[in-house]
ROTI-347847 format. One record per residue (C-alpha): residue in one letter; y, x, z. Coordinates in nm, 3 decimals, decimal comma. Example, Ala and Ser with C-alpha at 12.3 -4.5 7.8 and 13.67 -1.06 7.14 Angstrom:
2
res Y X Z
a -0,450 1,230 0,780 $
s -0,106 1,367 0,714 $
***
This chain:
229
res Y X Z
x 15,436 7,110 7,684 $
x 15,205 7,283 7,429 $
x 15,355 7,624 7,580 $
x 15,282 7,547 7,894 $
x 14,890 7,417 7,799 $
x 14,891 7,723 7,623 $
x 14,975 7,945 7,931 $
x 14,728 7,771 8,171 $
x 14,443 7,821 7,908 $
x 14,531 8,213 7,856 $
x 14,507 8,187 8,261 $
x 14,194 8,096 8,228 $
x 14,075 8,298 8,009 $
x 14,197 8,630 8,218 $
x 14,038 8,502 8,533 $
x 13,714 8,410 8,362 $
x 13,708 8,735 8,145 $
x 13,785 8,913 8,502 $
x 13,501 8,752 8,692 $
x 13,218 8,846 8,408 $
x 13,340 9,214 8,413 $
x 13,324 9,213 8,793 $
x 12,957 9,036 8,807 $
x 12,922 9,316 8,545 $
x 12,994 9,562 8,771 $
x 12,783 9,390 9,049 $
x 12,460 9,364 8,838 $
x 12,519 9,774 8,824 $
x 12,521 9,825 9,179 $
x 12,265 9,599 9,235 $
x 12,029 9,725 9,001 $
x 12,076 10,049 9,205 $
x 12,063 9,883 9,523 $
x 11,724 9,760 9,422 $
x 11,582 10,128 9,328 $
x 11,684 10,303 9,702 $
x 11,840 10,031 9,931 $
x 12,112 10,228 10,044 $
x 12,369 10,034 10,249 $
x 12,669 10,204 10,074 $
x 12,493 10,014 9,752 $
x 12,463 9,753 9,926 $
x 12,792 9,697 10,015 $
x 12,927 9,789 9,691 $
x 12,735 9,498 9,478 $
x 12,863 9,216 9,767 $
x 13,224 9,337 9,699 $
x 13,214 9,305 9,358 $
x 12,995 8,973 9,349 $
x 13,236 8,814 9,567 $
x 13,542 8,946 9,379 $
x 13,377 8,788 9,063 $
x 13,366 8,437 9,289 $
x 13,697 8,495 9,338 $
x 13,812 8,508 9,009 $
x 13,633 8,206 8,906 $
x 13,773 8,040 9,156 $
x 14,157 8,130 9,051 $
x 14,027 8,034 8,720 $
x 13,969 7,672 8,812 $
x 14,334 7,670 8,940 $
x 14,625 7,422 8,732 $
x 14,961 7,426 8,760 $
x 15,092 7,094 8,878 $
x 15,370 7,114 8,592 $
x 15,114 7,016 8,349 $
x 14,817 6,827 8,458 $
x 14,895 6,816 8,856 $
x 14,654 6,944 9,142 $
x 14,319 7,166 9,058 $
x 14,046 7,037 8,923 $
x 13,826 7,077 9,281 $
x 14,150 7,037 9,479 $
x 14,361 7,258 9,672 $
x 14,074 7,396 9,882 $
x 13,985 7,641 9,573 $
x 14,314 7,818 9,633 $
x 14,228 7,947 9,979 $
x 13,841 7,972 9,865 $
x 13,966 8,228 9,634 $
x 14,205 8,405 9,896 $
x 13,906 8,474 10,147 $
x 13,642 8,528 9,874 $
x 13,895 8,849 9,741 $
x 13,979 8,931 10,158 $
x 13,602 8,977 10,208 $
x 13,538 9,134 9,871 $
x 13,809 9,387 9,931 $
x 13,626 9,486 10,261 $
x 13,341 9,522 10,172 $
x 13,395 9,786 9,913 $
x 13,651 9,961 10,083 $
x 13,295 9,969 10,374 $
x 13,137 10,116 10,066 $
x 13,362 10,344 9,932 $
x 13,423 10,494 10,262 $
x 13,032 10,560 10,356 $
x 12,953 10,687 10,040 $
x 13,011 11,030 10,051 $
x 13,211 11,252 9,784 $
x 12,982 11,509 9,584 $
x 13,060 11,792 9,744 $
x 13,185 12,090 9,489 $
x 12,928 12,352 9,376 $
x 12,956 12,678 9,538 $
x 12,733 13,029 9,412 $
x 12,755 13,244 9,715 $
x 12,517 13,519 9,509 $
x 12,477 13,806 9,725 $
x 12,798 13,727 9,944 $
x 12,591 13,559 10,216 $
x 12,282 13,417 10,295 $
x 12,371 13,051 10,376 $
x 12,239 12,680 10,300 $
x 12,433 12,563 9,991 $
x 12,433 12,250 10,124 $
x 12,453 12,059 10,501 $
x 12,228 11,827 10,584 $
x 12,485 11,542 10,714 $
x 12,830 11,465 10,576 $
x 13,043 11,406 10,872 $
x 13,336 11,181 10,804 $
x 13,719 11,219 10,911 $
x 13,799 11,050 11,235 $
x 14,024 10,784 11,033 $
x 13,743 10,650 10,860 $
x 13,515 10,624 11,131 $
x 13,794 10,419 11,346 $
x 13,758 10,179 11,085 $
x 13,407 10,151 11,046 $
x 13,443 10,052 11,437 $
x 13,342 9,653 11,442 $
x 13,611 9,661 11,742 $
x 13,858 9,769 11,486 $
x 14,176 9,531 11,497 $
x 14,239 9,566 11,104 $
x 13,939 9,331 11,026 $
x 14,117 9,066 11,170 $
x 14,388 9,099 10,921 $
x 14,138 8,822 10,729 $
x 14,180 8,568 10,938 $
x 14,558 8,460 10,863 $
x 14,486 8,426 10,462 $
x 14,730 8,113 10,421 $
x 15,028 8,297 10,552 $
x 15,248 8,525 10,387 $
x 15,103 8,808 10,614 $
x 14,761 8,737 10,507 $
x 14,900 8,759 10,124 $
x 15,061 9,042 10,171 $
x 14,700 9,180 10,285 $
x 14,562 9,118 9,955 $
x 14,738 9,364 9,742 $
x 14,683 9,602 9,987 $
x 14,341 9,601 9,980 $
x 14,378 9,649 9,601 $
x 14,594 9,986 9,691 $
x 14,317 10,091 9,944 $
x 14,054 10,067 9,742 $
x 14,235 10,213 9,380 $
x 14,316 10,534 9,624 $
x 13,981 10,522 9,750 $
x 13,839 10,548 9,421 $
x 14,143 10,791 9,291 $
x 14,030 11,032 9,596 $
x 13,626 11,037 9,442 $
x 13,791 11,065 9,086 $
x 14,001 11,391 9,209 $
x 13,837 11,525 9,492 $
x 13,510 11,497 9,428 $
x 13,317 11,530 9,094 $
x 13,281 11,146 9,005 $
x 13,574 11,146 8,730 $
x 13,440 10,887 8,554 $
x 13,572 10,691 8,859 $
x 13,972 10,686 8,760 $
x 13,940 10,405 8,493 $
x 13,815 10,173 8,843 $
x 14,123 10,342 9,041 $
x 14,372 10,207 8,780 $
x 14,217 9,868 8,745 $
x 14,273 9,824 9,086 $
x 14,599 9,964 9,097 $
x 14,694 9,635 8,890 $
x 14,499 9,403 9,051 $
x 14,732 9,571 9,352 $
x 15,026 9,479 9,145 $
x 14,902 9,151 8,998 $
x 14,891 9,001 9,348 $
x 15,192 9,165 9,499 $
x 15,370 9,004 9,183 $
x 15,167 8,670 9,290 $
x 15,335 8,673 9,610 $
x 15,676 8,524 9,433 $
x 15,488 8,172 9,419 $
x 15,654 8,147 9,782 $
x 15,995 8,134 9,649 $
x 15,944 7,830 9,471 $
x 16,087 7,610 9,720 $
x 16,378 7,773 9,689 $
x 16,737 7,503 9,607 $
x 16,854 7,813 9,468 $
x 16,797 7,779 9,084 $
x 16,844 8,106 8,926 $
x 16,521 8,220 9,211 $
x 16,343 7,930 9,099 $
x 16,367 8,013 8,736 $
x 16,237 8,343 8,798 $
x 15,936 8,237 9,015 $
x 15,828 7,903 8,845 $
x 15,518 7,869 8,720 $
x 15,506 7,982 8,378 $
x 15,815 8,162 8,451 $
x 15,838 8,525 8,333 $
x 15,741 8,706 8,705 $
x 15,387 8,451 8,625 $
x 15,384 8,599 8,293 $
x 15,398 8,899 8,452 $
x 15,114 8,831 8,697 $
x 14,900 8,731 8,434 $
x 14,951 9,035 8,240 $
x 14,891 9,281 8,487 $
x 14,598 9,118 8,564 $
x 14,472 9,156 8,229 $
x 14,565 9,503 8,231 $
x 14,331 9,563 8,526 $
x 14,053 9,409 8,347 $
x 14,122 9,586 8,092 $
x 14,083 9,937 8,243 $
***
């Protein structure tokens, strides 16, 4: 019993310390949003507000081993699922109309050309899914399934190689600490996604994927990780 109150406070703890680094994060952006009003800023601080929401929302959530349903019901479980969708999309929107800082050049005397263009045109990918026709957005809208899960930690992935590819490619380096926090946030939920197992009659599954079973001590730790970076 005092193990188990002992995990769900340390839960608690992650998700809260996770949601005041990302409103952290958010006051950044929007502190720049407020200087230019660019809508790649824009975008950017609405991501990371909501992903703070979102953790404070998985913060609220109890085990019903210990003290039964959440405090605010089940409703804050699938709160917290679209609060992260729509986080996740909208800065992967900002990532991907932000352009990289394009790499120095010094033609010299080799040619007389502008060292810089006017207008960054982006691949043909991206701009498919900046399309509002585009069927991926849709992926939000089946967030209590296991498909809509399984969208989850994929926006994680998409948005740690989003930032990986402005860490590398471009010049923004300071960037790759962001790409690996999101990289376990990415593994965090895709270890999360066990919790569907556990109405399984099969008891050597269900003591892997209990709560406060090791994969959740897993969770939680990767989690923490993330914050961490």
């Amino acid at each position: 019993m005092w193990l188990q109150f002992f995990a769900q406070n340390a839960h608690f703890a992650i998700c809260l310390f996770a949601a005041l680094v990302s409103m952290g994060i958010c006051w950044l952006y929007l502190d720049a949003w407020t200087s230019r009003h660019d809508a790649k800023e824009l975008f950017k601080w609405v991501g990371f507000g909501l992903l703070g929401i979102s953790f404070l929302l998985q913060a609220t959530r109890i085990e019903q081993t210990v003290l039964g349903q959440s405090v605010f019901g089940n409703w804050t479980i699938s709160a917290a699922y679209i609060t992260q969708a729509l986080a996740f999309i909208s800065i992967i929107i900002g990532q991907l109309i932000d352009p990289l800082q394009a790499v120095p050049k010094n033609p010299g005397l080799q040619q007389d050309e502008p060292q810089e263009k006017s207008s960054i045109k982006l691949p043909e990918s991206i701009e498919k899914l900046l399309k509002p026709e585009d069927k991926k957005s849709h992926a939000v809208m089946p967030l209590l399934t296991l498909g809509g899960k399984i969208a989850i930690p994929l926006g994680g992935l998409s948005i740690a190689a989003l930032y990986w590819r402005r860490a590398t490619t471009g010049l923004e380096r300071h960037y790759k600490p962001v790409a690996r926090a999101f990289l376990f946030f990415a593994i965090s939920d895709a270890i999360g996604l066990a919790s569907v197992l556990r109405d399984t009659t099969n008891p050597l599954i269900y003591g892997w994927v209990a709560a406060f079973g090791w994969i959740w001590w897993l969770q939680q730790l990767t989690l923490l990780a993330g914050v961490i970076y």
